[in-house]
C-alpha positions in Angstrom: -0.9 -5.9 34.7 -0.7 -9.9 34.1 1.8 -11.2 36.6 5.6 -11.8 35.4 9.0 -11.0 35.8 10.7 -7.7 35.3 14.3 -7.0 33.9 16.3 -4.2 32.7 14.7 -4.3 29.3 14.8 -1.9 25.8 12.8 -1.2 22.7 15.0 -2.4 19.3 13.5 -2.2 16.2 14.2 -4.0 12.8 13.6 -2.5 9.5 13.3 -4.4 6.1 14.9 -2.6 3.4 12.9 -4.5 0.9 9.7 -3.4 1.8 10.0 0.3 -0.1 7.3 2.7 -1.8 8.7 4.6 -4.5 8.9 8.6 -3.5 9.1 8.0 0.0 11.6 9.9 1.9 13.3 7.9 4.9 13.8 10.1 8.2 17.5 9.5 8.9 19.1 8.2 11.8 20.8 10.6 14.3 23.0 7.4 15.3 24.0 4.9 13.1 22.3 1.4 13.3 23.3 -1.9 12.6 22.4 -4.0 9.3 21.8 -8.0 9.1 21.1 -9.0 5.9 18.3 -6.9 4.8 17.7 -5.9 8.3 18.3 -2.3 10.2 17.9 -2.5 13.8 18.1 0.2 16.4 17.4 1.1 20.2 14.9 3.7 19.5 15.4 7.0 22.1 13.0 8.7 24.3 14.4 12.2 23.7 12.7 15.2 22.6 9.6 14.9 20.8 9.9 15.1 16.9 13.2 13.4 17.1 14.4 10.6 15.2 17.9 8.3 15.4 19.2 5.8 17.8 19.2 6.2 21.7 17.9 4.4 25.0 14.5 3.3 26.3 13.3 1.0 29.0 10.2 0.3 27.2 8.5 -3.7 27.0 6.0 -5.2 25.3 5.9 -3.5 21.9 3.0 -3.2 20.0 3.3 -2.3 16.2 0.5 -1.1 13.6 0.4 0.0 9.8 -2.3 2.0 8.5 -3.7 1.4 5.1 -2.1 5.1 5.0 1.7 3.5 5.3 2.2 5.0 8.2 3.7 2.8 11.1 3.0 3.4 15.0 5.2 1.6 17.4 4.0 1.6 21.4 5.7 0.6 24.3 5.2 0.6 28.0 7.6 1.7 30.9 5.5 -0.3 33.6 2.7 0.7 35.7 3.2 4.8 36.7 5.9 4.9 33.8 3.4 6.1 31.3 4.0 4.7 27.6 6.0 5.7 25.0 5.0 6.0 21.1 7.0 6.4 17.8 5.3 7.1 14.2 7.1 6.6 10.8 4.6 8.5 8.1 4.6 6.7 4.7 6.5 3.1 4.0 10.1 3.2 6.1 11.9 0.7 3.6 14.2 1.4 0.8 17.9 1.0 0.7 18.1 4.0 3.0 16.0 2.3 5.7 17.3 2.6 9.4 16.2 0.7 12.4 16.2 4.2 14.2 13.9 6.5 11.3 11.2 6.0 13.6 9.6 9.8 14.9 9.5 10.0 18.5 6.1 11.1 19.6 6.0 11.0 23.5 3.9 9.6 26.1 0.3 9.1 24.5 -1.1 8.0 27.8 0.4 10.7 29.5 -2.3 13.4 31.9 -0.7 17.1 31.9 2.8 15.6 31.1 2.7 13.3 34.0 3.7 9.4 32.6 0.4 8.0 33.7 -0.5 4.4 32.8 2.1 2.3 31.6 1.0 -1.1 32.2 0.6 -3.3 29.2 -0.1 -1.3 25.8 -2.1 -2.1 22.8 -2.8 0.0 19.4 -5.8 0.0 16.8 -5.8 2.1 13.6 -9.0 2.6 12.1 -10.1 1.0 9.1 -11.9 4.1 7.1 -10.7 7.7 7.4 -12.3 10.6 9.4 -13.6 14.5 8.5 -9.9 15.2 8.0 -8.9 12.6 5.8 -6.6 10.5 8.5 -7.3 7.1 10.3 -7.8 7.9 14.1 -5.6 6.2 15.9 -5.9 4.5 19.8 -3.3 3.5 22.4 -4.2 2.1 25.4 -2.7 0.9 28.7 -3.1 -0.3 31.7 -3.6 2.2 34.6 -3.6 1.2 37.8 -7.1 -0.5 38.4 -8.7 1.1 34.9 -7.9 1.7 31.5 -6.4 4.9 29.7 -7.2 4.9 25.7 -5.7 7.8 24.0 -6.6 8.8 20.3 -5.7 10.8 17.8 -7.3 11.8 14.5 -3.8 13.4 13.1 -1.6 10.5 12.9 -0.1 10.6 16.2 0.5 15.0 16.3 -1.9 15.4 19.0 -3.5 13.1 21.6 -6.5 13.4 23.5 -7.4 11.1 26.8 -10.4 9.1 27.5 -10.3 7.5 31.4 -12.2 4.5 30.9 -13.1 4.0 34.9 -16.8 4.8 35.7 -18.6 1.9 36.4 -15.4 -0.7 35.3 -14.5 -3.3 38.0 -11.1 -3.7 39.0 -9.4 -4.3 35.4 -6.3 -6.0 33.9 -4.6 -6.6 30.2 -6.3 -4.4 28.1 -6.9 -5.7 24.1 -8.3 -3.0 21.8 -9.7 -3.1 17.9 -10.6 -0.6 15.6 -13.4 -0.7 12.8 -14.9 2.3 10.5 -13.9 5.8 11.0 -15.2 5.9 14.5 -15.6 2.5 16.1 -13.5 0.7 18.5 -14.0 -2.3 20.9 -12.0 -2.8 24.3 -11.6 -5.8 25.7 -10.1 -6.8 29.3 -9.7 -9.1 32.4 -12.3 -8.6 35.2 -10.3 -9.3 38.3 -13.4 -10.1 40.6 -14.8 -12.7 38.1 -11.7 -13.3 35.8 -14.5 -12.6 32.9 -13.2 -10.8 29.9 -15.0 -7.1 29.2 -16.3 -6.3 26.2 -16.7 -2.6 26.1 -17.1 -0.6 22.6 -17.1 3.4 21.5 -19.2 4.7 18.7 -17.4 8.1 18.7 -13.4 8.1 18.0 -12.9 7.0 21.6 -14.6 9.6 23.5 -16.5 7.1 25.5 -16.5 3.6 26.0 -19.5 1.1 26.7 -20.0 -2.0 28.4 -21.6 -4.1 26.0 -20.9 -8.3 26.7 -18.6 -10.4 28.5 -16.4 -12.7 25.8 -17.4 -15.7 28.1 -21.0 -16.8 29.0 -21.4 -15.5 32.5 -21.2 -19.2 34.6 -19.4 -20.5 32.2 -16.5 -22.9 33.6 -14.0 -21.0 31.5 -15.0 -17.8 33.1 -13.1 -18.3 36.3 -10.2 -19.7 34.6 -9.0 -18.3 31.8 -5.8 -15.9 30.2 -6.9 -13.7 27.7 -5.0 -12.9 24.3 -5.4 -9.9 21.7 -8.7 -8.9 20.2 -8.9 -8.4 16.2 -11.7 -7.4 14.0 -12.3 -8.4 10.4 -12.5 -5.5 7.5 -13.5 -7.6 4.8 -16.0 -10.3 5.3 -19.2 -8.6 6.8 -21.9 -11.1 8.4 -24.7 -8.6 6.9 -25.3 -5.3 5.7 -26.7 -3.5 8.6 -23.3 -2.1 10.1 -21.9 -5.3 12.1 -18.5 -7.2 12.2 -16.9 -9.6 13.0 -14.7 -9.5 15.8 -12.1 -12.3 17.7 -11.1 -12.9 21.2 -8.2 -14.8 21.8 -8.3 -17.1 25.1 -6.7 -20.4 26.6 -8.5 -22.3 29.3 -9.3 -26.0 30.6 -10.7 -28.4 28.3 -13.0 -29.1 30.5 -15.3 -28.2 33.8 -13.1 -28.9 36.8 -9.7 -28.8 34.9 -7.1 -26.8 37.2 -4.6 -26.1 33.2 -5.4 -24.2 30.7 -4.6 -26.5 28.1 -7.0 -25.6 25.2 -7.4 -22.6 23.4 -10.1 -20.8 22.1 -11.6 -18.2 19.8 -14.4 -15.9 21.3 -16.5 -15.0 17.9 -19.0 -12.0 17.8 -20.9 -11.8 14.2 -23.1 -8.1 15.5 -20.4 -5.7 16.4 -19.2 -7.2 19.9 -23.0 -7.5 21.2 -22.7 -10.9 21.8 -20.6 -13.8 21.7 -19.8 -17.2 20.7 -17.0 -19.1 21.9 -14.9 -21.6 19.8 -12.6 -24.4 21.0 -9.4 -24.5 18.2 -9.5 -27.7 16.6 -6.0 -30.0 18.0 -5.1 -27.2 20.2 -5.9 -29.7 23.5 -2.9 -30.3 25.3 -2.7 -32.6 28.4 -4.5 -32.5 31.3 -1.8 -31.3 32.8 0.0 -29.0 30.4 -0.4 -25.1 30.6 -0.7 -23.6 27.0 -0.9 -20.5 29.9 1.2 -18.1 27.8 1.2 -14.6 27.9 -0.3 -14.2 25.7 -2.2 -16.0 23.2 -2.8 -14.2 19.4 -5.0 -14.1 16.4 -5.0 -12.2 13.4 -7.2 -11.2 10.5 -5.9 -10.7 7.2 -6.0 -8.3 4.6 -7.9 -11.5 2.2 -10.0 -12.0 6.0 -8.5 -15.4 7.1 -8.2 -15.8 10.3 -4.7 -16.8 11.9 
């Protein structure tokens, strides 16, 4: 887990009320929430599973996810050992109705035999084309220890099976993970030995996960010296017909060889699936020599029209 300062911390959530789909019924609120504007924003609780309404969590660094379904998945991590937590809101939550607290709590996704395992840093994917039954398989991973735990489901969050991503994987840290197809996924995380970023991808719902390429050439300057950002893949614009993608690793690092700031950013590209690699310095992103764009953590997104962000 990337190194930084812990407080007493809680998951809130904000729902637009203009954001409706007509025929949708909104899961009430077992505690009221508050309303800004066109805003309705809630601590979400961590009670029995199935529940809905207002309550208390401890949960950080949020992840949020709508499948082309309309159904919403919120994650959240309780720190290393505290497993993660995961609420799902099935079809469009807006409408005049809407609470901040409609969200269905679904448990600890990462969790082994009930035990909250994992818990360190959390990151979701929905697929982009349904499976055998009709629903878009759904990953959550975190951070466990020194590996990886990606859970999945194929019924929108009902069940969860567990995948250990550990044989073979160095000592790991800040997981990033993408979706594409029915069945595909990519992985991506920080090598602590080299400082490298991973590129591992799964062929089968998430049942097992491959090393495929490192985002950065290996020798590469930036390779020792780097922070790592999320990992996106496009679904519109295809590089051929044979079954690739595109795909985007986020990264800041020096400028250039012997800088001790990572004061430019860049965009690692992969046109075959994740197979290989290609990285990109962002046009006027360089700072000064000795500025740190060194946030945690840098983004980029894909969307729905397949510009990049």
């Amino acid at each position: 887990m990337s190194a930084r300062c812990h407080w007493t911390r809680s998951l809130t959530i904000a729902t637009l009320a203009l954001i409706a789909s007509a025929g949708i019924t909104i899961m009430p609120a077992t505690a009221p929430a508050e309303t800004v504007g066109n805003f309705s924003f809630g601590e979400l609780g961590t009670g029995a599973v199935g529940s809905t309404g207002c309550g208390a969590n401890v949960a950080g660094e949020p992840a949020i996810h709508v499948s082309r379904a309309d159904n919403v998945f919120l994650g959240s991590e309780n720190g290393l050992g505290g497993g993660s937590e995961l609420w799902r809101g099935l079809g469009a939550l807006g409408g005049s109705g809407a609470s901040g607290c409609g969200l269905e709590y679904r448990g600890q996704p990462n969790a082994v035999s009930g035990v909250g395992a994992a818990g360190g840093d959390i990151d979701l994917a929905i697929a982009s084309a349904p499976n055998t039954a009709g629903n878009y398989n759904l990953y959550v991973s975190s951070l466990n220890l020194a590996s990886v735990n990606v859970a999945r489901s194929a019924d929108n969050a009902a069940t969860f099976s567990q995948t250990p991503v550990q044989g073979g994987l160095p000592v790991d840290d800040r997981e990033w993970i993408a979706a594409f197809g029915a069945e595909t996924s990519l992985l991506t995380f920080h090598e602590v030995a080299t400082n490298n970023i991973e590129v591992l991808r799964s062929d089968n719902g998430g049942v097992l996960y491959t090393r495929i390429a490192t985002a950065i050439p290996v020798g590469d300057y930036k390779e020792a010296n780097n922070e790592l950002g999320n990992l996106v893949i496009d679904h519109r614009n295809l590089p051929d017909q044979t079954g690739n993608f595109y795909a985007y690793q986020s990264f800041v690092a020096p400028s250039k060889p012997g800088g001790s700031h990572n004061n430019e950013a860049f965009l690692a590209v992969s046109a075959d699936g994740g197979h290989s690699w290609a990285d990109r310095p962002i046009p006027c992103s360089v700072a000064s020599a000795t500025t740190n764009l060194d946030h945690n953590f840098p983004n980029v997104s894909v969307d729905p029209a397949g510009h990049i962000w």
